[in-house]
DODOTI-858428 format. One line per field, with one value per residue (C-alpha): residue number from 1; x negated, y, z. Coordinates in Angstrom, 3 decimals. Each point is the difference from the previous one (the first is absolute). Layout:
resi <- c(NUM/...)
x <- c(X/...)
y <- c(Y/...)
z <- c(Z/...)
This chain:
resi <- c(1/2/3/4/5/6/7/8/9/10/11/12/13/14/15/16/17/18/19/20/21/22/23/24/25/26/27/28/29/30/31/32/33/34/35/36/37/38/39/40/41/42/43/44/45/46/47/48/49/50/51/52/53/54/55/56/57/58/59/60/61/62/63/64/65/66)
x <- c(0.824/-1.773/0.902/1.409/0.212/-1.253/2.062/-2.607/-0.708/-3.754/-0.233/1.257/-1.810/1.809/-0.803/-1.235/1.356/1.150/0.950/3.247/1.442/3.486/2.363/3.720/1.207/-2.212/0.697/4.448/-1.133/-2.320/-3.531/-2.996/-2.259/-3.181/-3.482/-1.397/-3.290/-0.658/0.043/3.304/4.093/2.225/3.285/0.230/3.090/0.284/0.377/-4.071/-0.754/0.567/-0.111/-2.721/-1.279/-3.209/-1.618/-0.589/-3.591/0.147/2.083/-2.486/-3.016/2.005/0.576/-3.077/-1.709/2.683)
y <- c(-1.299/3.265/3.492/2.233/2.708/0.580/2.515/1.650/-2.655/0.022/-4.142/-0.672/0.963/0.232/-2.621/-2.577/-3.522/-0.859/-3.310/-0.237/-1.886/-1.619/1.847/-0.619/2.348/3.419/-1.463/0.160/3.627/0.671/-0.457/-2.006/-0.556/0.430/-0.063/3.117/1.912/-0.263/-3.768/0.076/-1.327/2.549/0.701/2.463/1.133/-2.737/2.986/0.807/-3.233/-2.160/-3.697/-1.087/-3.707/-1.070/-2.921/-2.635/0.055/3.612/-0.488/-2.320/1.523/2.831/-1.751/-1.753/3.737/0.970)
z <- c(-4.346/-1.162/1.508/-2.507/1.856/3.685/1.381/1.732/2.149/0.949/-0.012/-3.536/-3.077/-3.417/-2.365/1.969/0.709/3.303/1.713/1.439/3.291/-0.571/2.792/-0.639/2.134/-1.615/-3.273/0.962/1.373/-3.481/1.274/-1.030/2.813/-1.715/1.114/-0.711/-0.115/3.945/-0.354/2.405/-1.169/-0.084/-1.867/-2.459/-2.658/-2.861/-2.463/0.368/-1.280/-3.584/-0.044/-2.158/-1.751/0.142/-1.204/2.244/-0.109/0.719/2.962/0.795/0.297/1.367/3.070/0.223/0.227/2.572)
């Protein structure tokens, strides 16, 4: 996912791509729970973010460097 808009929240920075962690029960209450900019999971409003497509050998290496 990449945050389009941060809300003034000091651990998210527009723009960039963030992995998500499936959680069923903030996604019913419309959260992601993202790991953000401290390196920590936490839930945030679904509206900051947009899902986005990479290609797999993007998503690839992104992991790899994570």
């Amino acid at each position: 996912m990449v945050c389009t808009r941060d809300r003034g929240c000091d651990d998210l920075t527009r723009s960039k791509i963030y992995p998500v962690i499936p959680d069923e029960d903030g996604a019913r209450e419309g959260f992601l729970r993202v790991v953000d900019d401290s390196g920590e999971d936490y839930l945030y409003p679904t509206e900051l973010f947009m899902d986005i497509q990479l290609p797999q050998a993007v998503e690839q290496a992104l992991r790899l460097a994570s």
